[in-house]
C-alpha positions in Angstrom: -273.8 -178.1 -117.9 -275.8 -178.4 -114.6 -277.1 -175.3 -113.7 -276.6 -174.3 -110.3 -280.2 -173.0 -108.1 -279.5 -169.4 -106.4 -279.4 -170.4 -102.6 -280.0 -167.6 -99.6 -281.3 -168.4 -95.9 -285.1 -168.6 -96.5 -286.0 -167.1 -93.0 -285.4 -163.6 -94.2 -287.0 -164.0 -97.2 -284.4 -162.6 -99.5 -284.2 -165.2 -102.0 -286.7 -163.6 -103.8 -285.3 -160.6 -103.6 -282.0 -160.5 -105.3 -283.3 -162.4 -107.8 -286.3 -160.2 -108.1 -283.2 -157.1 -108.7 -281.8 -159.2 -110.7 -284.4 -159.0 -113.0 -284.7 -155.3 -113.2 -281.3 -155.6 -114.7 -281.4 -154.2 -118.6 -279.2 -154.6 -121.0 -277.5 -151.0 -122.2 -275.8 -150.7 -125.6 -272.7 -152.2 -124.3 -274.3 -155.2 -123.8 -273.7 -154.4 -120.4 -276.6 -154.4 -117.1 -278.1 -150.9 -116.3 -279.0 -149.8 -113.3 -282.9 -148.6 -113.1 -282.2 -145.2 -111.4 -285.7 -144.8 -110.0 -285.5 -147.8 -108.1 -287.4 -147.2 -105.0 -289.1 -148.9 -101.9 -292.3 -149.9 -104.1 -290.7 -151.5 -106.1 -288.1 -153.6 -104.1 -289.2 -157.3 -103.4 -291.6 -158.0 -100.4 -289.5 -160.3 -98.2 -289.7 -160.2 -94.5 -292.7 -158.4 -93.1 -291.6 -154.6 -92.7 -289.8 -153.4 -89.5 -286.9 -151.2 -88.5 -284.5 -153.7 -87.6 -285.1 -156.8 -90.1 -283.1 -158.1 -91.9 -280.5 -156.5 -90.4 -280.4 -158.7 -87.3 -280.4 -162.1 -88.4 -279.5 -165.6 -87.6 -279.9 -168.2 -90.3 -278.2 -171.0 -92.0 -275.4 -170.6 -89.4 -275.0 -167.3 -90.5 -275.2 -164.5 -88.1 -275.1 -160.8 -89.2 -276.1 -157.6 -87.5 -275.8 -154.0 -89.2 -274.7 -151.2 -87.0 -275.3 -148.6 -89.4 -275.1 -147.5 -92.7 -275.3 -144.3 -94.9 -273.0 -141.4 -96.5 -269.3 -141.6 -95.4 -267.7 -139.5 -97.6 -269.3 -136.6 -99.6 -267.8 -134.7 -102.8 -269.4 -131.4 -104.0 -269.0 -128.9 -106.6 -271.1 -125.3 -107.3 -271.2 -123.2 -110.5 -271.1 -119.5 -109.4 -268.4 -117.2 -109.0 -266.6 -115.3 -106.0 -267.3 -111.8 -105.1 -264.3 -109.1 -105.9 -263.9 -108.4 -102.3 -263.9 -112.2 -101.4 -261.3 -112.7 -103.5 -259.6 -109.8 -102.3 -260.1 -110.9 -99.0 -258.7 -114.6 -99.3 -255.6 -113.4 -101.3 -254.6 -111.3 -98.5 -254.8 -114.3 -95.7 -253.1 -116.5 -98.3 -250.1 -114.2 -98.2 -250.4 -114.3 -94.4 -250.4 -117.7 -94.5 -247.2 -117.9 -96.9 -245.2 -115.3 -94.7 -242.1 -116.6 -92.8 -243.3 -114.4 -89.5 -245.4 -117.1 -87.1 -247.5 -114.0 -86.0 -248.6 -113.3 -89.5 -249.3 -116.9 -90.5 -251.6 -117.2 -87.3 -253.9 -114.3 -88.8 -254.2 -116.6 -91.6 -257.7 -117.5 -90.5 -261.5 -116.8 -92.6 -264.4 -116.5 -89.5 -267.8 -117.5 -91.7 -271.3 -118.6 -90.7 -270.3 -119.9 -87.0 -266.9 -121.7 -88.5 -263.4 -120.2 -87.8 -261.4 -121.6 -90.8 -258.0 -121.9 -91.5 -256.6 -120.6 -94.6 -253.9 -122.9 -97.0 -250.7 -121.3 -98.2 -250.9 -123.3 -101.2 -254.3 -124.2 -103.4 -254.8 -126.7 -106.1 -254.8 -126.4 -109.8 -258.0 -123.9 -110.8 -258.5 -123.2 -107.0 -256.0 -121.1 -105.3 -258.0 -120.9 -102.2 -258.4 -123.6 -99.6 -260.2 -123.3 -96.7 -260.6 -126.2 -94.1 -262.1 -127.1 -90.8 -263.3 -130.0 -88.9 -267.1 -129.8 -91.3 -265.4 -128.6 -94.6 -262.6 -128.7 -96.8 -263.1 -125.7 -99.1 -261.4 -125.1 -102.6 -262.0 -121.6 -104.4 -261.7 -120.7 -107.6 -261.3 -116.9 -108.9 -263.6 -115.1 -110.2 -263.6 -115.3 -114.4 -262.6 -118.9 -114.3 -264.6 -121.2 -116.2 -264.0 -123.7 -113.3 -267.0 -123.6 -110.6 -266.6 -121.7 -107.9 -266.5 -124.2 -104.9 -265.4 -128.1 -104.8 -266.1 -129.2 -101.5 -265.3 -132.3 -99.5 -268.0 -132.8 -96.3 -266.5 -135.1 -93.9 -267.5 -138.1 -92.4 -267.4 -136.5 -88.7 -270.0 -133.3 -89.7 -272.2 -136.4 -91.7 -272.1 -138.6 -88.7 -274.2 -135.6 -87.1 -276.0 -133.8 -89.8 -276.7 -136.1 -92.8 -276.2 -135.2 -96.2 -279.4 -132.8 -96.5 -278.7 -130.8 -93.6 -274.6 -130.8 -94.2 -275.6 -129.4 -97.7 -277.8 -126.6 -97.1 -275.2 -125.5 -94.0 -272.6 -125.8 -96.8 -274.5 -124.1 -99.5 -275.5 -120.6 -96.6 -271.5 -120.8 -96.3 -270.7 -120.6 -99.5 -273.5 -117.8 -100.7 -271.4 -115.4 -98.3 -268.8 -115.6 -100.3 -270.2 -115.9 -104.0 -272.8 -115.6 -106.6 -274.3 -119.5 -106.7 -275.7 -120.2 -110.1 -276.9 -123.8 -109.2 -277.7 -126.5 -106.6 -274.9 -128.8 -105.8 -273.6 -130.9 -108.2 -272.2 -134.0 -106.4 -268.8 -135.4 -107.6 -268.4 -138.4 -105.4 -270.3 -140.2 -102.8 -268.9 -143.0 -100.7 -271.6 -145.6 -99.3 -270.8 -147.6 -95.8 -272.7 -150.1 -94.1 -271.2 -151.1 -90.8 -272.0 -154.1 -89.2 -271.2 -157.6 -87.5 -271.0 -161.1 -88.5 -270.3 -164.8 -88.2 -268.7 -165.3 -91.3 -265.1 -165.0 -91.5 -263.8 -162.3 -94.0 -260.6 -164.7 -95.2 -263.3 -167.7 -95.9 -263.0 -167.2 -99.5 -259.9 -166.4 -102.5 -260.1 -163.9 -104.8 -262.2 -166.3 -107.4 -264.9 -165.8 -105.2 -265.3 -162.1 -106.0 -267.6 -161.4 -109.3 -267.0 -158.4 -110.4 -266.4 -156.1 -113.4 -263.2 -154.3 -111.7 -259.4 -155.5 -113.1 -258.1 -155.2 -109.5 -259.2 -157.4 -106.5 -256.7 -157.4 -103.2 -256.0 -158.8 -99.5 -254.3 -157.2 -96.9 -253.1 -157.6 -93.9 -251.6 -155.6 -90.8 -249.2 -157.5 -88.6 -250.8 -160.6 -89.4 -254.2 -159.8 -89.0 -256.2 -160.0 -91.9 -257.6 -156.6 -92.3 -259.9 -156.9 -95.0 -260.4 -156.7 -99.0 -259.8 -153.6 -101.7 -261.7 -154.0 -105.5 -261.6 -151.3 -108.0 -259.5 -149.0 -106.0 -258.4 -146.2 -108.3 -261.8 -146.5 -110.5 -264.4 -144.5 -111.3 -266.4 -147.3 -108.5 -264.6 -148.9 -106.1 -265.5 -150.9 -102.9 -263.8 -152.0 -99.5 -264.5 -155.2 -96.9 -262.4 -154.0 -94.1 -262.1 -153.9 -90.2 -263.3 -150.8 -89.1 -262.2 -151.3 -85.4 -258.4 -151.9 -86.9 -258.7 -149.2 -89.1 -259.7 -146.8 -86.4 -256.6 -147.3 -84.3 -254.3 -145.8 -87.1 -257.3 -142.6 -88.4 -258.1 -141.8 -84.7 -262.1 -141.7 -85.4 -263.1 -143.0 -82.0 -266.0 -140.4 -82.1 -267.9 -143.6 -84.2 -267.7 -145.6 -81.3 -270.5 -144.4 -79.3 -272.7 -144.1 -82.4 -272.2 -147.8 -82.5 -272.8 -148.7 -78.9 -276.5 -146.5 -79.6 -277.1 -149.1 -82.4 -276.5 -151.8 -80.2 -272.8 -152.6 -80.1 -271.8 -154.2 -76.7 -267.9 -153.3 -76.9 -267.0 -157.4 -77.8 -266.4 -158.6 -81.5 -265.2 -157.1 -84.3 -267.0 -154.4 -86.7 -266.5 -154.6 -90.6 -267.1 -152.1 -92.6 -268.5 -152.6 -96.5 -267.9 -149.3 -98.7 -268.6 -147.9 -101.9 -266.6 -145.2 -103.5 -269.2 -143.8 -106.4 -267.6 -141.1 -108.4 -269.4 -138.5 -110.7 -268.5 -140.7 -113.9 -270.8 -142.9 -112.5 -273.3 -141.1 -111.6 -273.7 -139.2 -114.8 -274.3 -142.6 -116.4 -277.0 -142.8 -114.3 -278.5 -139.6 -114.8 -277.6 -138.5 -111.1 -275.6 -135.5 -111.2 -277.4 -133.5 -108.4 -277.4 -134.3 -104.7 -281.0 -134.2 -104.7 -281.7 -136.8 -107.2 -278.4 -138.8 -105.6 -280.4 -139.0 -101.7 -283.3 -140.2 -104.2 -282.2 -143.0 -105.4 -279.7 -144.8 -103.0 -281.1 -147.9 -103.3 -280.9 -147.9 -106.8 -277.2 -147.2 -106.7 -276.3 -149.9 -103.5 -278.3 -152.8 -105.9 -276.6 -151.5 -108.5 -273.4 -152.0 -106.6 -274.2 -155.5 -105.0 -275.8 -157.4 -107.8 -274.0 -155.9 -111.2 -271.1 -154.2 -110.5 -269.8 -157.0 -107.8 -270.8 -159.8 -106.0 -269.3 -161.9 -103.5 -270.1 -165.8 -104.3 -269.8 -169.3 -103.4 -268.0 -170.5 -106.2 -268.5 -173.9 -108.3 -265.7 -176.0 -109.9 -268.4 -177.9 -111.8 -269.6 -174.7 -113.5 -267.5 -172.4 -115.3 -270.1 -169.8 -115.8 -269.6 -167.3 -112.9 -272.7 -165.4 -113.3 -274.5 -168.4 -112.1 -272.6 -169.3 -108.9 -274.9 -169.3 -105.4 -274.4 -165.8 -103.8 -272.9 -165.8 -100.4 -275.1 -165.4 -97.7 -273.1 -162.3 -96.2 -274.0 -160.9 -99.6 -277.4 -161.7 -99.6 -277.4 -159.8 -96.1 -275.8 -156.6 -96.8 -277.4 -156.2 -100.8 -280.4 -156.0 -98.5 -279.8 -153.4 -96.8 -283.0 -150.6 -97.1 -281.4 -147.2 -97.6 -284.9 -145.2 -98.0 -285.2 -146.6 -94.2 -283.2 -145.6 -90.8 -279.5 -146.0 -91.2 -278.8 -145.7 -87.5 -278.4 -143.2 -84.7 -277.0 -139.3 -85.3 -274.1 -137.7 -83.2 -276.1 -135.0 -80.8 -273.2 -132.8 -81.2 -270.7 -131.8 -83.3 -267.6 -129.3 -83.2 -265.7 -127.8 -86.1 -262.3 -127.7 -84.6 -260.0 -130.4 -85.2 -258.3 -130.8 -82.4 -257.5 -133.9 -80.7 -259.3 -135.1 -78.0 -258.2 -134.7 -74.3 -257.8 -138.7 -73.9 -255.2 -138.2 -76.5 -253.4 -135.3 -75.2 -253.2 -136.9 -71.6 -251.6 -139.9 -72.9 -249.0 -138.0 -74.7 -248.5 -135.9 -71.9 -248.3 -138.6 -69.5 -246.0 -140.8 -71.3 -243.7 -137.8 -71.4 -243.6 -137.1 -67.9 -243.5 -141.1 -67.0 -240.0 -141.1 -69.3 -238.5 -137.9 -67.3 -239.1 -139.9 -64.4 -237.8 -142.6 -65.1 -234.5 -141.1 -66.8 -234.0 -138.8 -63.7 -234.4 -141.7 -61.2 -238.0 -140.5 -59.4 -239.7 -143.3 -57.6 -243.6 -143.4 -58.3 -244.4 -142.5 -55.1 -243.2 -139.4 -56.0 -245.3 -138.7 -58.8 -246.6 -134.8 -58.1 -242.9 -133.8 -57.4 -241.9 -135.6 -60.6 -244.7 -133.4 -62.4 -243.7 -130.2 -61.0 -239.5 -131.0 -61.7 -240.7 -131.7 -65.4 -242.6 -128.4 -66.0 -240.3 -126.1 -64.6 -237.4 -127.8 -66.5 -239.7 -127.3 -69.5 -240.6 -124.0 -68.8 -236.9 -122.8 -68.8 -235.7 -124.8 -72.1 -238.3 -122.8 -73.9 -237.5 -119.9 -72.2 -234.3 -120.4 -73.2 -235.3 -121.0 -76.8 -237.2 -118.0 -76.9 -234.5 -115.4 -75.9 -232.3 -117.0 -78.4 -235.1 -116.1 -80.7 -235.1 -112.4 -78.9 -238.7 -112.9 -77.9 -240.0 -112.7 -74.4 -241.1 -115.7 -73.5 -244.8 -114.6 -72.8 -244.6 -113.3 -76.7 -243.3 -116.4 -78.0 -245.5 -118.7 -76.2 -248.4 -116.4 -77.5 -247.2 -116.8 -80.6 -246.8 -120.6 -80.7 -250.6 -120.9 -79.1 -251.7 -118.7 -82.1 -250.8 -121.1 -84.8 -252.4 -123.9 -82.8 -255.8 -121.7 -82.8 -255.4 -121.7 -86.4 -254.3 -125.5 -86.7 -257.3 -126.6 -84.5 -260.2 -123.4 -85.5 -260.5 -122.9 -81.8 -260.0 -119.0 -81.5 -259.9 -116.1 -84.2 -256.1 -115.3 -83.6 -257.3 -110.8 -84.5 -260.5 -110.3 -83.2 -259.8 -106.6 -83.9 -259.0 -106.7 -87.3 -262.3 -109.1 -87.7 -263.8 -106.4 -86.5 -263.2 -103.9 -89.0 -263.9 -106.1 -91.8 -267.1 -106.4 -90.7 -267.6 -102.9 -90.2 -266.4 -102.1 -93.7 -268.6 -104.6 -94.8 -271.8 -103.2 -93.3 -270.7 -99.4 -94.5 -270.3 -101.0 -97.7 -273.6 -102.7 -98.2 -275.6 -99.7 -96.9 -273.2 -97.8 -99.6 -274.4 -100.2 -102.1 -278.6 -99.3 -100.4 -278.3 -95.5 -100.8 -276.8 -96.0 -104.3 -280.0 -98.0 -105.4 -282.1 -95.8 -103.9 -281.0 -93.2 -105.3 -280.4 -91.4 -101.7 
């Protein structure tokens, strides 16, 4: 049987380079290919001359492909410690605020830490009956005794857009030390990889033969007839996505990655895929990567190890049944390329920790309700300000309305109904006052705790 040559655009200068990972591929007991965890910079194939855009601008072979960015997406942490008595005190009390059936005491149900106003769940999740969430972090607590660690933590994509990993972390760990005795650095439980970027090729080019890879599962999907992209591994302990990010945001409402793009280069024409790696702890423990530390490390070890063993996208070969020796595709080639010890693109300048939606959002909603009160009560659109002021002041009495049904005046229920948004959204600590005296009982009880050890 012919063996086939490995083919890749020879202006880059890649060639060399997958097959030089290739070859730091060793067999493990399994018989299967290990990934060498200390894989760094040094030791990656010299291909193109070194720069901060190349390869990932390139145009070769009739293949065109641009990387926007690239870097952490998602972000899963745990830390072994425990939670102080009086934090647990303290978050059992909101959760029952939270659980009450009076709006006024669920709005309370709020946790002000380290510049963050947090809302507090009603319900946890098995080992962690505390849940704490904002527009940075989604908190789970355990109580104190508990075997289980003391924080699990998901870091999302918005707060690493801005931050990074490294900086997201130590925020997160100053958080959490308020709160608990830390025994350890984080231990990291799942990290998603992304590389956005832009291409020639077309993404339905190729069947599901054409995917090499040690997952069972390999799909296609579609959203009213557009191809949206591909899915392998999902529900494994590694998983990866080909999708269109620009689809895709339309339905999650992350517009806030748009000008991120436009920095990298992105002139609003053309669509953006998005390739993604879901790495969980299982993984990385194989690997001997169970801090964050040695995780941020060795990211280039864990993308080849993710683009030349665990998948591969091909050109397949009817005349040669052996799949490991099919050409690679040259999209492939491009993105198993990609540096990650170098610059993966542009940070946000600012970030909030609310999560509320966007004004652009709210204005639509709000003017496609006062557009259909127009039009149901005949108003011309000339008479736009007049149509405005007929639907507020219609609005204003049905909730006024509502509210003495409820026997609330309707400056208390409105109050109360913007209360639950502060909470929904962390814009606003809902009782300032009572704030107030917890930190006041907290400082009398730390200078309690002073005079006790100093014997005064």
């Amino acid at each position: 049987m012919k063996k086939q040559n490995y083919v890749a655009p020879t202006s880059l200068g890649l060639a060399g380079g997958v097959a030089a990972r290739a070859a730091r591929r060793r067999p493990n007991e399994g018989g299967h290919a290990a990934m060498d965890a200390t894989a760094s910079l040094d030791k990656r194939p010299k291909g193109a001359p070194p720069s901060n855009t190349a390869p990932y601008n390139c145009n070769s072979g009739g293949t065109w492909f641009k990387a926007l960015r690239w870097g952490v997406d998602s972000l899963y942490l745990s830390y072994p410690g425990e939670l102080t008595r009086d934090a647990d005190l303290r978050l059992k009390e909101l959760k029952q605020f939270a659980q009450s059936n009076a709006p006024d005491d669920v709005a309370k149900a709020q946790l002000p830490l380290a510049g963050h106003i947090f809302e507090v769940k009603e319900k946890g999740a098995s080992l962690f009956p505390y849940i704490l969430e904002d527009g940075a972090f989604r908190i789970q607590l355990s109580r104190p005794g508990h075997k289980a660690p003391m924080a699990y933590v998901k870091v999302s994509a918005k707060f690493l857009a801005h931050a990074g990993p490294v900086e997201a972390e130590k925020q997160l760990h100053a958080l959490l030390s308020e709160l608990g005795d830390l025994k350890e650095s984080a231990n990291i439980s799942r990290i998603d990889l992304f590389v956005d970027f832009q291409t020639s090729v077309n993404m339905e080019g190729w069947d599901r033969h054409a995917w090499v890879t040690r997952a069972s599962s390999i799909n296609a999907y579609a959203v009213s007839g557009q191809f949206s992209g591909w899915s392998i591994g999902l529900g494994g302990n590694i998983s990866a996505r080909l999708y269109n990010k620009l689809l895709e945001i339309v339905t999650s409402g992350k517009e806030w990655i748009i000008p991120l793009w436009q920095k990298a280069g992105w002139e609003g024409s053309g669509l953006i895929w998005r390739q993604e790696f879901e790495i969980k702890r299982e993984v990385l423990i194989q690997k001997q990567l169970s801090k964050l530390t040695e995780v941020m490390s060795n990211l280039n070890g864990l993308w080849d190890y993710a683009t030349t063993e665990w998948l591969r996208l091909t050109l397949p070969n009817a005349d040669d049944k052996t799949r490991s020796r099919w050409p690679i595709h040259p999209l492939w080639v491009f993105l198993s390329a990609v540096d990650w010890e170098g610059n993966g693109g542009p940070l946000a300048k600012r970030f909030c920790p609310s999560r509320s939606p966007n004004d652009d959002k709210l204005f639509q909603i709000a003017y496609s309700a006062i557009l259909s009160y127009m039009a149901k009560h005949g108003f011309p659109a000339t008479e736009l300000y007049e149509g405005c002021e007929d639907f507020l002041a219609n609005a204003y009495a049905f909730h006024e309305k509502k509210a003495l049904q409820l026997g609330l005046p309707f400056e208390d229920f409105i109050s109360e109904k913007l209360a639950l948004k502060h909470r929904q959204y962390n814009t606003a600590v809902n009782d300032p006052e009572q704030e107030q005296q917890r930190q006041a009982k907290a400082v009398a009880e730390q200078a309690r705790e002073y005079r006790k050890a100093s014997g005064n």
